[in-house]
VOGU-3710 file (C-alpha; in Angstrom, 3 decimals, decimal comma):
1> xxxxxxxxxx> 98,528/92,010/112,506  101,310/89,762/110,840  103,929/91,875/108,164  106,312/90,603/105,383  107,649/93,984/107,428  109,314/96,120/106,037  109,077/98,407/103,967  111,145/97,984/100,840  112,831/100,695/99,484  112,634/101,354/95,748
11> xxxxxxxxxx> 115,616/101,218/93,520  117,858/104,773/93,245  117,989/105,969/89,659  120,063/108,560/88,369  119,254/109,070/84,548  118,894/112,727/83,782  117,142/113,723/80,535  116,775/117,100/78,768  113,610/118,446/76,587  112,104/121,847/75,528
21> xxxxxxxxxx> 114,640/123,700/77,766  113,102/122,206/80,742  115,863/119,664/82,951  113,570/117,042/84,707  115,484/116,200/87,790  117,841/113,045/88,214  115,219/111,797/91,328  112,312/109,363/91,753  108,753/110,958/92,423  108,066/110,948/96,193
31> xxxxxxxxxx> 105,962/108,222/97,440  102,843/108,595/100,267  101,105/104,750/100,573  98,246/104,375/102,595  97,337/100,624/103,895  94,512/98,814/105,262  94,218/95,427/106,297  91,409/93,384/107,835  92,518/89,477/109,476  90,634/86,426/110,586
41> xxxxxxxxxx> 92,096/84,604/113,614  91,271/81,468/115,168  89,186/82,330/118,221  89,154/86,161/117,325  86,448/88,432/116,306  88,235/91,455/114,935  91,609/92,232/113,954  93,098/94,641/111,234  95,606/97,395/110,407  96,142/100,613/108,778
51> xxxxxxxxxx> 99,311/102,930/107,920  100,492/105,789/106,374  104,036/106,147/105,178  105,914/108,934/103,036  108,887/108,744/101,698  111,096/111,553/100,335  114,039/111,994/97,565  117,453/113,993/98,951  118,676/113,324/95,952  118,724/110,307/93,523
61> xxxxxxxxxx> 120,961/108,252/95,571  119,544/108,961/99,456  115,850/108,923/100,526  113,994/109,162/104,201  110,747/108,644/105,329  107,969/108,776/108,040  105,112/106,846/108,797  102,424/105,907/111,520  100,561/102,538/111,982  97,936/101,010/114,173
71> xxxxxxxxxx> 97,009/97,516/114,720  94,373/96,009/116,646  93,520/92,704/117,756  90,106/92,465/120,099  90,823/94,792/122,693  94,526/95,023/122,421  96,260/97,532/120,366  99,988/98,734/118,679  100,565/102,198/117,689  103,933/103,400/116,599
81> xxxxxxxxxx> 105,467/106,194/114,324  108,379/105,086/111,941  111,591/106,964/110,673  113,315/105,438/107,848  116,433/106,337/105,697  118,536/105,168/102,831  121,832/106,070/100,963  123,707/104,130/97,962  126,303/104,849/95,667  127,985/103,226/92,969
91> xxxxxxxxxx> 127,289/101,937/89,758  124,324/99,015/89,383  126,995/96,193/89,406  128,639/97,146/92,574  126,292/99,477/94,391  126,607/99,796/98,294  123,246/101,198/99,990  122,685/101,434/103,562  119,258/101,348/105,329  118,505/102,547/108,500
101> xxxxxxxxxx> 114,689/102,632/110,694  113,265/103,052/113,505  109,526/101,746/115,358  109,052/103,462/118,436  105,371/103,515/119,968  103,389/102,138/122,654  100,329/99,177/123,198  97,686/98,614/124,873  96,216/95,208/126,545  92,931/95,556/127,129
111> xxxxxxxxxx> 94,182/98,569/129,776  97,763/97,346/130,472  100,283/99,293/128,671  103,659/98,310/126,962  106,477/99,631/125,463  107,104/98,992/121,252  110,737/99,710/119,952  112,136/98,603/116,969  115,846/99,515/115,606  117,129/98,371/112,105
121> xxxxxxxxxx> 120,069/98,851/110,240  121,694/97,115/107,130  123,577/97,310/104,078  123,168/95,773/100,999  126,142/95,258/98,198  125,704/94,696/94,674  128,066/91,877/93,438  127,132/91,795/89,965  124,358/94,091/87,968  122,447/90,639/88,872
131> xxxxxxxxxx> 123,210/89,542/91,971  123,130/91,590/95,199  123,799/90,961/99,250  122,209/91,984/101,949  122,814/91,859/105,654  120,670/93,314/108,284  120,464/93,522/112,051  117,055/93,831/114,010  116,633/95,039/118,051  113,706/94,278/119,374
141> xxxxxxxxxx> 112,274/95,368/122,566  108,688/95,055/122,877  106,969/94,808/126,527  108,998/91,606/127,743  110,124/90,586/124,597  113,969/91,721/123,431  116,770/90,282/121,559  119,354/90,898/118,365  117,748/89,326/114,838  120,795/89,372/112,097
151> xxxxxxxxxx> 119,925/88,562/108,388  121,461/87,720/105,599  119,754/87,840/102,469  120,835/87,104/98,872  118,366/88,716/95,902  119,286/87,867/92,108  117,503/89,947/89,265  117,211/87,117/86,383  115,696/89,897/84,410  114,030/93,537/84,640
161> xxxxxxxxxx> 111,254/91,984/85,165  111,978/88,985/87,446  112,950/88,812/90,663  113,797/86,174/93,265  114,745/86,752/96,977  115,934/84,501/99,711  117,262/85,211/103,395  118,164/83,599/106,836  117,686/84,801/110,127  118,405/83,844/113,197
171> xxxxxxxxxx> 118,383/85,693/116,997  121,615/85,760/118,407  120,113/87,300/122,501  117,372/88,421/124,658  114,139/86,000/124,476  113,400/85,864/120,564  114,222/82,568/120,355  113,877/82,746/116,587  115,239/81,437/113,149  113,151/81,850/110,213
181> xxxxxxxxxx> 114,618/80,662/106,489  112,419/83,343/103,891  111,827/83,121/100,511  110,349/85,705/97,808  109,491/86,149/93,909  108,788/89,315/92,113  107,567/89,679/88,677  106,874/93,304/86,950  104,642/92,914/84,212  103,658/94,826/81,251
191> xxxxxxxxxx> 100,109/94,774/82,803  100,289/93,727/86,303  102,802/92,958/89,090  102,955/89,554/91,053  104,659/88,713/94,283  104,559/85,102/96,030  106,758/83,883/99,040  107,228/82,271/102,025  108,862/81,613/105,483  109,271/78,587/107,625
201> xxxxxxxxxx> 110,963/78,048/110,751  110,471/79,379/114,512  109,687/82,846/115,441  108,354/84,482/118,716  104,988/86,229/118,404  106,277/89,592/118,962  108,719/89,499/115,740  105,644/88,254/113,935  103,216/91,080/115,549  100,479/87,861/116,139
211> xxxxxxxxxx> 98,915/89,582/118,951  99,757/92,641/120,787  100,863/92,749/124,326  101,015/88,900/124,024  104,255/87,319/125,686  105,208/83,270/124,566  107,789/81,344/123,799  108,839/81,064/120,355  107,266/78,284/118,382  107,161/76,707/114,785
221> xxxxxxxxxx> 105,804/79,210/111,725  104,584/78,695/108,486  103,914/81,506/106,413  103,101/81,955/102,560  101,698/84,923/100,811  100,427/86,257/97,189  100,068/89,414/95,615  99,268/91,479/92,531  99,758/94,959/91,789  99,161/97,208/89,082
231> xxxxxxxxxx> 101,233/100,187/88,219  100,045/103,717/86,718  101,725/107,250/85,492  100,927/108,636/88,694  101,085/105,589/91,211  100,215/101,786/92,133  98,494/99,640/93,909  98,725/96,410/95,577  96,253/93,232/97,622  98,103/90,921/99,060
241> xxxxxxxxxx> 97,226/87,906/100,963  99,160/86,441/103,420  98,724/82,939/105,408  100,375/82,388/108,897  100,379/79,304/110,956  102,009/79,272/114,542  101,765/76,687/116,616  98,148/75,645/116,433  97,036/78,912/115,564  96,032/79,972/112,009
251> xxxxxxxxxx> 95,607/84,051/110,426  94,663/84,731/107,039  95,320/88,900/106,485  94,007/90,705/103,284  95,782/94,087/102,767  95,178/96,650/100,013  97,818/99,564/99,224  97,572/102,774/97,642  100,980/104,285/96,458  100,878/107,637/95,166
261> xxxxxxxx> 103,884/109,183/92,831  104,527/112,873/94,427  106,455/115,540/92,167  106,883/116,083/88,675  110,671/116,721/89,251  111,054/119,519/86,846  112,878/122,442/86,934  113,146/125,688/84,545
//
């Protein structure tokens, strides 16, 4: 199954507010998401995904989480576990937070087996209270696919409710042969949340995750993908659809996610 991977890590707050004796603590609620995902792929019957992924408040300014995921495509298959952490500090206008995370399981296919190992790390510096920079590294190592993916990314918030996103990447060794130029737009609403973006450019299957245990060269990819979201007391959720075209072949994935607010951070 094709990802706008990876998970993105909410925003650190650090307000602290007193009533009736009681001091609610400075961090977010914990967060436990559950996502499925069903695809339709030229010349294949079935293909879908599902994951679970928790993350977990330190304190208001570093989180880490775990998750598992399993993709399938005919008879070939991806499962992997994922460890994921974050720390920032600073005030909004110049905030420095680093990421960190890790994909480490193993494929199937249709009875060969294969290795799947992801590293990531990046930071991401605010410039302004608007305007933030991010710049990422990617190792991939998946059956005979491997290779270094940097990005750079540049995110401006025009308003608390409106966001845009943009980023370049480009491998830099192994076999990736790929260079993707991504765009994204987020909008919170008073009622619902949208999201709508886009990549172009050439990628290899494997950074895509187009079909397990496949192994080609890298080729031209168009992607573009909407969502909408609504957000409760207690949690949100989100169906997005995504469009990918590589080389002559065309997916269309529907996902739907279930994110559930953990805690009620208070303390006598």
């Amino acid at each position: 199954m094709n990802r706008t991977t990876a998970l993105l890590f909410v925003s650190l707050a650090s307000a602290i507010s007193i009533a009736s004796a009681a001091e609610v603590d400075a961090r977010p609620p914990n967060r436990l998401t559950l996502s499925l995902s069903g695809a339709r792929q030229d010349g294949v019957d079935d293909s879908g995904a599902g994951s679970l992924n928790y993350l977990h408040y330190l304190t208001p300014n570093a989180l880490f989480g775990v998750g598992a995921e399993h993709q399938f495509i005919e008879d070939a298959t991806i499962t992997f576990g994922a460890a994921r952490a974050a720390w920032g500090r600073g005030e909004p206008g110049s905030r420095t937070t680093l990421i960190g995370e890790v994909l480490y399981g193993e494929g199937d296919d249709a009875g060969r087996d294969f290795d799947y190992q992801v590293i990531a790390g990046g930071i991401t510096q605010g410039l302004t209270k608007q305007l933030s920079l991010e710049v990422e590294a990617r190792d991939f190592d998946i059956d005979t696919t491997h290779g270094l993916l940097p990005k750079l990314g540049v995110s401006y918030l025009w308003s608390p409710r409106f966001l845009t996103y943009v980023s370049y990447a480009k491998s830099v060794s192994g076999n990736l042969g790929t260079e993707l130029t991504t765009g994204r737009i987020d909008y919170y609403g008073s009622v619902v949340n949208l999201k709508f973006g886009g990549a172009s450019g050439r990628a290899n299957p494997a950074v895509l995750i187009l079909q397990p245990g496949i192994t080609l060269p890298a080729v031209q990819s168009k992607q573009a993908y909407a969502g909408i979201g609504k957000t409760f007391r207690r949690g949100e959720v989100l169906l997005l659809a995504d469009y990918l075209e590589t080389g002559r072949v065309e997916k269309v994935t529907l996902t739907l996610s279930f994110t559930a607010y953990l805690g009620s951070r208070v303390t006598r």
